[in-house]
C-alpha positions as a LaTeX table, in Angstrom:
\begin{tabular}{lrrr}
\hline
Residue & $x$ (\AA) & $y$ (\AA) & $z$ (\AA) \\
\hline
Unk1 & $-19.16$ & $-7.49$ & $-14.60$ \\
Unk2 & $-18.11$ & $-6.18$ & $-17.83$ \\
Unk3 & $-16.82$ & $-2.80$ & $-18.23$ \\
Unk4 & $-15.99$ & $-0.93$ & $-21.41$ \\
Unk5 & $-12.01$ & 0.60 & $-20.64$ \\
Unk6 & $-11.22$ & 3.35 & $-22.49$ \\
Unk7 & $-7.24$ & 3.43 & $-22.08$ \\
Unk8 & $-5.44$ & 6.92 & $-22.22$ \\
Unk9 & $-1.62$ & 5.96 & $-23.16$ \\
Unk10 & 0.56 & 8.09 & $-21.51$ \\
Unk11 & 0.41 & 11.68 & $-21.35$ \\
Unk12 & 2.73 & 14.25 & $-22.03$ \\
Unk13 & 3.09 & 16.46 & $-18.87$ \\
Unk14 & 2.33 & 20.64 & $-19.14$ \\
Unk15 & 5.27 & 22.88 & $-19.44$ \\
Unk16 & 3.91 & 23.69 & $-15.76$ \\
Unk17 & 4.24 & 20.03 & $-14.73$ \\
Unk18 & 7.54 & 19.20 & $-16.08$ \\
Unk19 & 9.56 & 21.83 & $-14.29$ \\
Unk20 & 7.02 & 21.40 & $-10.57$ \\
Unk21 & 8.60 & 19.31 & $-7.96$ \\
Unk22 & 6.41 & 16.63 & $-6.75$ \\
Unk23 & 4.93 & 17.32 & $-3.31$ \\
Unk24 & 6.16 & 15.21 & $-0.18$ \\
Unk25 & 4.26 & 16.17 & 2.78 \\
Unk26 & 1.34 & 14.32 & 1.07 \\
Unk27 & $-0.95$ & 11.10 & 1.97 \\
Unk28 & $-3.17$ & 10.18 & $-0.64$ \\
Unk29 & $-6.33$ & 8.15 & 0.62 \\
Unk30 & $-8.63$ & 6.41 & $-1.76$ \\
Unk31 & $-12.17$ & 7.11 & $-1.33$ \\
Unk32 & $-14.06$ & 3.48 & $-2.54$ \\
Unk33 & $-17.58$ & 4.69 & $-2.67$ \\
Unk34 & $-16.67$ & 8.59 & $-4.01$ \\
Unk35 & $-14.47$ & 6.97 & $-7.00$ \\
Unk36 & $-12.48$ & 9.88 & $-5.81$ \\
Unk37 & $-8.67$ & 10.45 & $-4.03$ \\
Unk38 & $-8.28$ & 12.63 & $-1.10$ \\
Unk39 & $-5.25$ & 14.32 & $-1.27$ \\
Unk40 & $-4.58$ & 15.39 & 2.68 \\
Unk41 & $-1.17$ & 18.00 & 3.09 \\
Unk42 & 0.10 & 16.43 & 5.97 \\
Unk43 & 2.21 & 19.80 & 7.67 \\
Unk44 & $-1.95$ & 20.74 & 7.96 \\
Unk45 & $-3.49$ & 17.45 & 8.26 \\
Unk46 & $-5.99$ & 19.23 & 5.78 \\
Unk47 & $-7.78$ & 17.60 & 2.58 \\
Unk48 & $-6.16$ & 20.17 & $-0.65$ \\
Unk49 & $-7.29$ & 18.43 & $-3.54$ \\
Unk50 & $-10.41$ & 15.63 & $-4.60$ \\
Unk51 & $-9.44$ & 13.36 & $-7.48$ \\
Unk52 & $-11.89$ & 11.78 & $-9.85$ \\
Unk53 & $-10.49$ & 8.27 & $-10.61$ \\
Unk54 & $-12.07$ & 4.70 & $-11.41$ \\
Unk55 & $-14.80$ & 3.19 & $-9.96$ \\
Unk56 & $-14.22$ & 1.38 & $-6.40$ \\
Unk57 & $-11.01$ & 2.69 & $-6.14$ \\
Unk58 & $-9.48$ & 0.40 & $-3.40$ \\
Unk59 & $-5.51$ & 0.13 & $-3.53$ \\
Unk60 & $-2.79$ & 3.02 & $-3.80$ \\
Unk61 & 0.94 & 3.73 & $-4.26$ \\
Unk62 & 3.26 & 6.43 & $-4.94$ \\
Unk63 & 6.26 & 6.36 & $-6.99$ \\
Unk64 & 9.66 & 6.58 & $-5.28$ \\
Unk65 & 10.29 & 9.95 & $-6.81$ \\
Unk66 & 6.52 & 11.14 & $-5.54$ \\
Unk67 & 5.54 & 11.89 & $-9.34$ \\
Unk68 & 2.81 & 9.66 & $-9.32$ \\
Unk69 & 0.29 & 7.85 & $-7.94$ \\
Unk70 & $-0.95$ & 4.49 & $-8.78$ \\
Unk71 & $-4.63$ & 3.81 & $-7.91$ \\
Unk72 & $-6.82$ & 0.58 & $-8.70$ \\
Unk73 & $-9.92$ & 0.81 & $-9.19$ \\
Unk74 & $-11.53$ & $-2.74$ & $-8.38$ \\
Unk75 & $-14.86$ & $-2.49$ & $-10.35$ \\
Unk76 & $-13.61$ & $-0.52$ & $-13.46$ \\
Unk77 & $-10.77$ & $-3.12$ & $-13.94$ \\
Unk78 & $-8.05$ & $-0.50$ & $-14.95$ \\
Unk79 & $-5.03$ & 1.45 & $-12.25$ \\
Unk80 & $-5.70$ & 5.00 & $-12.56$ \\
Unk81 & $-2.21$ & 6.96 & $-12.83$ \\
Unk82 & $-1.98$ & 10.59 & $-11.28$ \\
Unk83 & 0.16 & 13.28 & $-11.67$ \\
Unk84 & 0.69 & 14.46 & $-8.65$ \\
Unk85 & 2.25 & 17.58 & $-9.74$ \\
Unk86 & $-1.26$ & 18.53 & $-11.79$ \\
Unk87 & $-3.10$ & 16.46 & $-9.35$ \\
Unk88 & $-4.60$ & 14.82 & $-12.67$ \\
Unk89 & $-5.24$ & 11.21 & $-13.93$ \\
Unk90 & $-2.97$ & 11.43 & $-16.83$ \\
Unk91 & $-3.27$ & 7.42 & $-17.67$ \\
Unk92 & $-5.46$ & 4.36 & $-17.34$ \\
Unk93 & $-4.23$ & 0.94 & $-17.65$ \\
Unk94 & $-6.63$ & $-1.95$ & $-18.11$ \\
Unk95 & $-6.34$ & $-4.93$ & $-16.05$ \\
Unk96 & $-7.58$ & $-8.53$ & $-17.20$ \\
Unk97 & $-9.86$ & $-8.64$ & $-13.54$ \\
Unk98 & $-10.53$ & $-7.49$ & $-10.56$ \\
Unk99 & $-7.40$ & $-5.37$ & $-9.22$ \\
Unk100 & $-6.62$ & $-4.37$ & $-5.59$ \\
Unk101 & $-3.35$ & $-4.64$ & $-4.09$ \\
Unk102 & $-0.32$ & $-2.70$ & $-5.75$ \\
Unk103 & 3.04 & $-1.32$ & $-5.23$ \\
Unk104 & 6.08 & 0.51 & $-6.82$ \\
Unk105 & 9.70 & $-0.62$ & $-7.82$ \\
Unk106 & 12.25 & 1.51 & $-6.40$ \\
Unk107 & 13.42 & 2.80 & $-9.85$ \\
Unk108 & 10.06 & 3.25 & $-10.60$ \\
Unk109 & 10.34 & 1.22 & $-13.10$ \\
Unk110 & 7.47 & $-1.45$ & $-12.41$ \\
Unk111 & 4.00 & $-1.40$ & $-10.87$ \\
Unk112 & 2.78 & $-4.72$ & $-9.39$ \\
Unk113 & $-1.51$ & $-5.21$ & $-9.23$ \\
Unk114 & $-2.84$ & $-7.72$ & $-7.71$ \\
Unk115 & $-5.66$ & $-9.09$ & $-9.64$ \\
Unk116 & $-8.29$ & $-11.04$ & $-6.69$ \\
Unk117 & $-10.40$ & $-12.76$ & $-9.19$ \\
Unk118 & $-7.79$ & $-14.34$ & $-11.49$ \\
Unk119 & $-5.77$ & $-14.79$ & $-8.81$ \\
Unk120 & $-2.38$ & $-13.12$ & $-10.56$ \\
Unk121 & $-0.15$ & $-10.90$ & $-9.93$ \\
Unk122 & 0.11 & $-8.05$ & $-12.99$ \\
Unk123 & 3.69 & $-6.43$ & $-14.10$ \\
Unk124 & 3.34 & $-2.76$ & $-15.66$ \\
Unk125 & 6.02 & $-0.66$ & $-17.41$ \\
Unk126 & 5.75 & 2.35 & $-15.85$ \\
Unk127 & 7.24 & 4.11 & $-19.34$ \\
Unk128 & 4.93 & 2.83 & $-21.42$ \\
Unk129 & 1.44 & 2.01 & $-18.68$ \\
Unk130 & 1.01 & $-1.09$ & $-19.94$ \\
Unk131 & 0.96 & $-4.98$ & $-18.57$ \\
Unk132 & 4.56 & $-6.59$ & $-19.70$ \\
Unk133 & 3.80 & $-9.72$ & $-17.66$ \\
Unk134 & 0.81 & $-11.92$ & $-15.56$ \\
Unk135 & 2.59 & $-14.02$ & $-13.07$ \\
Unk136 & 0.15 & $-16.79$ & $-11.28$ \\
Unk137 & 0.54 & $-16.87$ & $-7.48$ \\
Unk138 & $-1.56$ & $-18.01$ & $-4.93$ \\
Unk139 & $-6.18$ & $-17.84$ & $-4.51$ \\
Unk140 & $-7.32$ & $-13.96$ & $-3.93$ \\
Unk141 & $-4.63$ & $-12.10$ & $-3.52$ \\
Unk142 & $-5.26$ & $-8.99$ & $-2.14$ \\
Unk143 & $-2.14$ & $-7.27$ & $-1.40$ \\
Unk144 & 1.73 & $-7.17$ & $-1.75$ \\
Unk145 & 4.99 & $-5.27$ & $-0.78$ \\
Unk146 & 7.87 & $-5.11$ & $-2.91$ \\
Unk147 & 11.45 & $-5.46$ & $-1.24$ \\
Unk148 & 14.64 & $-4.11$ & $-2.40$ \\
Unk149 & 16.23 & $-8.24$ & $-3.08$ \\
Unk150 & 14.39 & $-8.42$ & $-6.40$ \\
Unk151 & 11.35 & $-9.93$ & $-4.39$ \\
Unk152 & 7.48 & $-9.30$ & $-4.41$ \\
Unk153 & 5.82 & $-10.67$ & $-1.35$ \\
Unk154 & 1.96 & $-11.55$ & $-2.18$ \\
Unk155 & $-0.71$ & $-12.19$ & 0.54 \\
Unk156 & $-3.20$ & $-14.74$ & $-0.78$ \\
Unk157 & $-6.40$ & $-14.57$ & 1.47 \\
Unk158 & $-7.69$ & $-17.87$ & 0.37 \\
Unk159 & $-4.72$ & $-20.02$ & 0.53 \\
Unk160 & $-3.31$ & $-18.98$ & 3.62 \\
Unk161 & 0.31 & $-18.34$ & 1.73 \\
Unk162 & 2.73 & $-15.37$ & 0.91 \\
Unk163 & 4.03 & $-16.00$ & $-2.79$ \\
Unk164 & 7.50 & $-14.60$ & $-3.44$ \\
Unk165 & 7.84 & $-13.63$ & $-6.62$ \\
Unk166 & 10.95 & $-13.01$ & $-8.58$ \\
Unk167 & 11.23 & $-9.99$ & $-10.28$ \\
Unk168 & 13.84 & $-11.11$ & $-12.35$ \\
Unk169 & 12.37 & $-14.06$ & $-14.00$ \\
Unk170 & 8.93 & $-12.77$ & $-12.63$ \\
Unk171 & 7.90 & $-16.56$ & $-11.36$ \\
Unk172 & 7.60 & $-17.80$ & $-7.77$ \\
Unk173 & 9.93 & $-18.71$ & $-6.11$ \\
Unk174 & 8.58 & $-19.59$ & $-2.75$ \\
Unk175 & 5.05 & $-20.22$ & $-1.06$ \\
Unk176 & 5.19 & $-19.65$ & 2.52 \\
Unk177 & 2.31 & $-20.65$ & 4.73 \\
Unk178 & 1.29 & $-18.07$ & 7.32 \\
Unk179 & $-1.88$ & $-17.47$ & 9.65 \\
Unk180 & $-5.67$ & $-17.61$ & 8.43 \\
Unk181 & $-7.01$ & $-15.13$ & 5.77 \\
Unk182 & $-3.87$ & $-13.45$ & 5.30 \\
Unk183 & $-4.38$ & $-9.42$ & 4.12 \\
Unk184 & $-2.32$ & $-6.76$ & 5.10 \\
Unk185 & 1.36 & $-7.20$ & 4.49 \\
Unk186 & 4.88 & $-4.70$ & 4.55 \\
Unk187 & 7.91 & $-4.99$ & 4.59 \\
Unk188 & 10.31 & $-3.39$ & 7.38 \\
Unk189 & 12.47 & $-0.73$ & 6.34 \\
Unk190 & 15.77 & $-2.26$ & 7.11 \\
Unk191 & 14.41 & $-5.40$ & 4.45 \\
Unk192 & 14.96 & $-7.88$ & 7.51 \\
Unk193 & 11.40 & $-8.83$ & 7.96 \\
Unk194 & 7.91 & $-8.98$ & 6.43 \\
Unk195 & 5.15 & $-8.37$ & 8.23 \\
Unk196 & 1.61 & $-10.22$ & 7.35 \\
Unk197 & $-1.72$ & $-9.14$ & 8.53 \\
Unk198 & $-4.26$ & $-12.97$ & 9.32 \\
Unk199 & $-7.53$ & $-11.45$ & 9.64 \\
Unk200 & $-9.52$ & $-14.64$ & 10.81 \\
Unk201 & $-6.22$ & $-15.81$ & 13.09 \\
Unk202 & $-5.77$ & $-12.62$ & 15.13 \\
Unk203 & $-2.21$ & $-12.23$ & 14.32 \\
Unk204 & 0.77 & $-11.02$ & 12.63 \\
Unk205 & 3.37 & $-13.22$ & 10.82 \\
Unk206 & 7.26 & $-12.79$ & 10.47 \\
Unk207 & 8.78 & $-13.49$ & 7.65 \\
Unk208 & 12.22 & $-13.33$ & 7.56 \\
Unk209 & 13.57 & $-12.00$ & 4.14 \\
Unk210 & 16.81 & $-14.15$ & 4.59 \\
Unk211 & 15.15 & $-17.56$ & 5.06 \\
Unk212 & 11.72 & $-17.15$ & 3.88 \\
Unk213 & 9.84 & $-18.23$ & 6.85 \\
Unk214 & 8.09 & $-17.36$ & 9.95 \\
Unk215 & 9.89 & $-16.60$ & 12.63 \\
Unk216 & 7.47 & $-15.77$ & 15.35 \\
Unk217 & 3.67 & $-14.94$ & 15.22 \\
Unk218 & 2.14 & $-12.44$ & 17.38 \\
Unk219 & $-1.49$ & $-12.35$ & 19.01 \\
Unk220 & $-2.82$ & $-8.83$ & 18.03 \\
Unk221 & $-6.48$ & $-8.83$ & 18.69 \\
Unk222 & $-9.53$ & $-9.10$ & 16.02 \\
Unk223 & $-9.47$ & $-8.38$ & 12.36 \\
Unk224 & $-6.11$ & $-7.60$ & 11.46 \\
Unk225 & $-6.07$ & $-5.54$ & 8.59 \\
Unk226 & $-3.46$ & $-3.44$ & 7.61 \\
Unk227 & 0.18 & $-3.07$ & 8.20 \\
Unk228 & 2.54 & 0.31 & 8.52 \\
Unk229 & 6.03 & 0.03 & 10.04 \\
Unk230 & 8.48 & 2.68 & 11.61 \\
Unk231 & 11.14 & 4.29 & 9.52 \\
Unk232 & 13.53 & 2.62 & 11.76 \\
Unk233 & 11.51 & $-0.16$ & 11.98 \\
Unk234 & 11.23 & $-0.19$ & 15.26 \\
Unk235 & 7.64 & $-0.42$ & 15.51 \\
Unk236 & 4.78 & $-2.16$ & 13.42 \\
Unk237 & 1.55 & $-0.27$ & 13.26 \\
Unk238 & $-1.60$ & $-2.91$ & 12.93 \\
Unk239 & $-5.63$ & $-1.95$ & 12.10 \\
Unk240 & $-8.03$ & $-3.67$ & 13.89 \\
Unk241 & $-10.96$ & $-3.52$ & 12.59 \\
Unk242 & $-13.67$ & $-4.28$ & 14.13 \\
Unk243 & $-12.52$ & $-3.28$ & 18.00 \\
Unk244 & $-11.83$ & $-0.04$ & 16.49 \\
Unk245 & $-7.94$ & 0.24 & 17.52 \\
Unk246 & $-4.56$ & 0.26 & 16.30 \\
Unk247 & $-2.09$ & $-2.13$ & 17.72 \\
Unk248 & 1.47 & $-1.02$ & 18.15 \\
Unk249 & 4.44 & $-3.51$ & 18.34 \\
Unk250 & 7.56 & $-3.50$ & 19.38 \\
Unk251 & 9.60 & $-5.18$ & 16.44 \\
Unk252 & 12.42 & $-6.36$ & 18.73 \\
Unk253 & 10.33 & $-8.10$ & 21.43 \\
Unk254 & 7.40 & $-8.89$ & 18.78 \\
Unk255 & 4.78 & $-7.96$ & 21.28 \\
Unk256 & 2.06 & $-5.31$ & 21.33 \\
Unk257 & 2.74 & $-2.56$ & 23.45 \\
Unk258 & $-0.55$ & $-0.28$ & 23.28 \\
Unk259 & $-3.56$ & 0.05 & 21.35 \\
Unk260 & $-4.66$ & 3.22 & 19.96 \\
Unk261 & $-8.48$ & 3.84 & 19.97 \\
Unk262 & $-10.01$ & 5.67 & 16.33 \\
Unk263 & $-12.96$ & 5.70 & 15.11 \\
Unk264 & $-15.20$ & 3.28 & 13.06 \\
Unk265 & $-13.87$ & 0.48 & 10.88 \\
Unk266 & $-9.95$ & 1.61 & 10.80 \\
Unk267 & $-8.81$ & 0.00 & 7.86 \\
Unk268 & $-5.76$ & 1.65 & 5.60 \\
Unk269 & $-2.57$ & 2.90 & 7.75 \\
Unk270 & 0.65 & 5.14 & 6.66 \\
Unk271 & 3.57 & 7.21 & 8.07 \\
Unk272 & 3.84 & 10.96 & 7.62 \\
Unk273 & 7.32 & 11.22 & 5.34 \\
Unk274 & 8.48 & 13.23 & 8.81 \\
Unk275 & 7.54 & 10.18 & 10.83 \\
Unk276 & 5.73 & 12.64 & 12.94 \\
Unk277 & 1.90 & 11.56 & 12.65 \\
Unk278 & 0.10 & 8.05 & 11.86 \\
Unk279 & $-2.36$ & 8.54 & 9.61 \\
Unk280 & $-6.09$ & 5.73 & 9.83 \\
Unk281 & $-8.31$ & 5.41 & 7.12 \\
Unk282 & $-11.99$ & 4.85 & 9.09 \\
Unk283 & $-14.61$ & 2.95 & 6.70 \\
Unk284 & $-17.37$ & 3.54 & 9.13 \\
Unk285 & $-17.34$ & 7.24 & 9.37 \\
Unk286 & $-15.61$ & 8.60 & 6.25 \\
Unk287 & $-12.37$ & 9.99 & 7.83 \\
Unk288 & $-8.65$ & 9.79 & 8.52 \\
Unk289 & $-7.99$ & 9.59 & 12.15 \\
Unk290 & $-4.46$ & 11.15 & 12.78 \\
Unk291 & $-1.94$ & 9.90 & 15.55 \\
Unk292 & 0.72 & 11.35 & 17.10 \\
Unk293 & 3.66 & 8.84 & 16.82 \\
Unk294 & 5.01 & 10.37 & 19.71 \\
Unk295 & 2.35 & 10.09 & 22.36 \\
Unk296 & 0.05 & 7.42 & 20.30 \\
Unk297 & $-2.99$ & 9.25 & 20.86 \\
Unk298 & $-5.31$ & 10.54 & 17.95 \\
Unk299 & $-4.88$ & 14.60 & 17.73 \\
Unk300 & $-7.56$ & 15.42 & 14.82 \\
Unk301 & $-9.60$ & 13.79 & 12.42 \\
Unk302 & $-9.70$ & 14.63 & 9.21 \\
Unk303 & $-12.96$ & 14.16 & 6.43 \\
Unk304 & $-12.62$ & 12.38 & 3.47 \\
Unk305 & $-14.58$ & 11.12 & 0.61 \\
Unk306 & $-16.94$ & 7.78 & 1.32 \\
Unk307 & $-15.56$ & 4.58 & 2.32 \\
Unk308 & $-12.04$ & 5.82 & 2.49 \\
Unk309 & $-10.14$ & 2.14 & 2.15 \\
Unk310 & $-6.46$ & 2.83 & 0.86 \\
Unk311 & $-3.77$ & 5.30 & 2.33 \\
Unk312 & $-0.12$ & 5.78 & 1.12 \\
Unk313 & 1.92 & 8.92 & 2.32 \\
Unk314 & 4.74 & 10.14 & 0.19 \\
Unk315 & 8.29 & 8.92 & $-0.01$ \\
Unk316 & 10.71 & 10.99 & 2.46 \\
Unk317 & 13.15 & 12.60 & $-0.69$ \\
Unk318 & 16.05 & 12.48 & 1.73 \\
Unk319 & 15.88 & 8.47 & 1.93 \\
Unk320 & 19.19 & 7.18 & 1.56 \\
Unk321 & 19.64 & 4.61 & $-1.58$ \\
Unk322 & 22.12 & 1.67 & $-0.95$ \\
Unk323 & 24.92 & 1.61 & $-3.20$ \\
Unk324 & 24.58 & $-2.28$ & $-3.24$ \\
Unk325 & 20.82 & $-2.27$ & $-4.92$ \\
Unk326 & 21.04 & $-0.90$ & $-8.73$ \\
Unk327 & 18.32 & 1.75 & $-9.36$ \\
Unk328 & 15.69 & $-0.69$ & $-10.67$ \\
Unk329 & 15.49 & $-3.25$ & $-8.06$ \\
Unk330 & 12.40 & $-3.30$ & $-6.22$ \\
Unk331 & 11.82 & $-1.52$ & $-3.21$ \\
Unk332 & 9.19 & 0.73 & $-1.23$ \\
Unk333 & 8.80 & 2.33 & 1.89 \\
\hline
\end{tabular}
């Protein structure tokens, strides 16, 4: 439908802002039917701050230096930007559709949207919040992860592909086919692998980052939604939505080696920057369910706005950059 966008260009930060350091123990969760973000400290697994964003706020992402927070907002076609050291929107930037997906550059340089109805993927400057470039990819793309080898990986529900995008010429350079209504997808931290989230095949897909292909596919119970993966990569944290349960696999034997129980409708999934606690958005019953990565059993639950959908945690500040990637290649936890 159409929506009057007022834009906000980018704002100046406070005296107050400027010299804060952005928080890290921090998840943000987007709250769909609230057009609010929870902001949950994670050293209290406590909710410290509501934000009023966009309407139907549905995908989220946080900049590698945790300054902000990019949130789209499906139904008000714009990406809210936060500062997270005000906890304020300090930007909107209009998008041409109906955004969902998005991610960060490592520089923090770039924000990618995926846009479901136009079926495009949407390039922002981060310097100046506005759209530098629409790059066509594959039908209803709902989300992406960006790797550190100049690469965007796109899920495309309807066409049963991953695009892989350039981000140097911003084009695609490679449709893979993977499993039924593909959603969720991450990338592994050591950038070996992508990991892809069929909801209507009941698995996960491999990609290989080196070849571009699937490499094994793994049987991981009903709805597949959403994708989280170790800091080591050792393990690969899947939703399921409708049994209620979070599957855990082993990334070296590519099998499922328990399944959590949460509560209703687990959808969004992240890692504590500590890697101490798995965090469950839960559409059903307005919560984040929390797991302990250690024993994989839930230890709290915490409230949240309505619908909660999205979940990012903050970037860990002692991550170690690779002296063979230059500061504004793409990358993300």
């Amino acid at each position: 439908m159409a929506v009057l966008v007022i834009v906000a260009g980018p704002v100046a930060p406070t005296a107050t802002a400027a010299a804060a350091t952005p928080p890290e123990n921090v998840a943000y969760v987007t709250n769909s039917q609230s057009n609010t973000v929870s902001v949950i400290d994670t050293t209290t697994n406590k909710v410290t701050v509501t934000i009023p964003v966009g309407e139907n706020p549905i995908g989220v992402a946080v900049a590698p230096d945790n300054a902000h927070v990019y949130v789209t907002n499906a139904q008000s076609n714009n990406v809210s930007v936060i500062d997270t050291r005000i906890n304020k929107v300090t930007a909107t930037v209009p998008i041409n559709g109906h955004p969902v997906g998005v991610d960060v550059s490592y520089g923090g340089t770039r924000v990618y949207v995926t846009d479901v109805q136009a079926n495009t993927v949407s390039v922002i400057d981060t310097v100046t919040n506005r759209v530098i470039a629409t790059i066509p990819v594959g039908h209803s793309p709902f989300r992406l992860t960006a790797i550190p080898y100049r690469r965007v990986y796109v899920a495309n529900q309807d066409s049963d592909t991953v695009s892989v995008i350039s981000t140097v010429t911003n084009r695609v350079i490679a449709t893979i086919p993977v499993g039924r209504s593909p959603f969720g997808i991450r990338f592994a931290p050591n950038r070996l692998r992508v990991y892809v989230a069929n909801q209507d095949s009941d698995t996960v897909s491999v990609i290989s980052t080196r070849t571009n292909k699937v490499i094994a596919t793994i049987p991981v119970g009903n709805n597949p939604s959403r994708i989280t993966v170790s800091a080591d990569s050792a393990l690969v944290y899947v939703t399921n939505l409708l049994p209620n349960l979070v599957s855990v696999i082993d990334a070296k034997t590519n099998k499922v080696i328990v399944r959590i129980p949460v509560e209703g409708a687990p959808f969004g999934i992240t890692i504590s920057p500590d890697g101490a606690y798995v965090y469950v958005t839960n559409l059903d019953t307005d919560s984040v369910s929390v797991i302990d990565a250690k024993t994989n059993k839930v230890i709290g639950v915490i409230p949240v706005g309505r619908n909660p959908f999205g979940i990012r945690a903050a970037n860990p500040m002692h991550r170690p950059r690779s002296r063979s990637y230059r500061a504004d290649q793409t990358v993300t936890r």
